[in-house]
N, C-alpha and C positions, 0 to 999 in steps of 0.2 A: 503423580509426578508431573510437574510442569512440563509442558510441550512451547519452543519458539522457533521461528522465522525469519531468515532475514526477507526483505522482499526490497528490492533497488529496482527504479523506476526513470525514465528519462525521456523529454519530450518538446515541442517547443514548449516555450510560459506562457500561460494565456489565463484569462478570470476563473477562478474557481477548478482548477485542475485537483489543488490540496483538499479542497473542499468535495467534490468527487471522490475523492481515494479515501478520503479519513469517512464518508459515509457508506462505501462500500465494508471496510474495515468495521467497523461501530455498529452495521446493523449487522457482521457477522461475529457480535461478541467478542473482535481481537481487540486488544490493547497494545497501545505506543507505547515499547517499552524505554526506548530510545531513538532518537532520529537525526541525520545528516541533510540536510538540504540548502544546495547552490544553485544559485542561477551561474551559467556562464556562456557570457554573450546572449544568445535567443533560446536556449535551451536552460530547461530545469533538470536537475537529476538530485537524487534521492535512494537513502537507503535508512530503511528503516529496520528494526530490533521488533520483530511480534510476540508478543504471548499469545499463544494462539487456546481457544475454549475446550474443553472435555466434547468429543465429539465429531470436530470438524478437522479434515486431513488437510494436508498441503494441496491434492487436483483441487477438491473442493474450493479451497479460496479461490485457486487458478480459474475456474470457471466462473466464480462469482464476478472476478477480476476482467476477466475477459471484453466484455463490453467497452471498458474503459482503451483498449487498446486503437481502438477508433480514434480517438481525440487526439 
């Protein structure tokens, strides 16, 4: 049975933020299943549709993801 995610994200916009999230995602096997993303004003925000892998739970990504909350 498929397993998905939404996962919405928001931050200032700065180089390479999508580029970050889509390699944290990618090297944990999720797939875009769909996606929202606006800038509005200095911020980005984002909501993505995950197919998430046989294996990997929602904390799991959450920790994976974690890092990212710095930037």
């Amino acid at each position: 049975m498929d397993r998905y995610a939404i996962l919405s994200a928001f931050g200032l916009d700065q180089i390479g933020i999508i580029a970050k999230l889509s390699e944290v995602l990618a090297g944990s096997n999720c797939n875009i299943e769909d996606s929202r993303i606006t800038r509005m004003g200095q911020a980005l925000t984002m909501m993505l549709l995950l197919k998430l892998p046989q294996g990997l739970d929602e904390g799991e990504l959450l920790k994976r993801l974690q890092p990212l909350k710095k930037d």
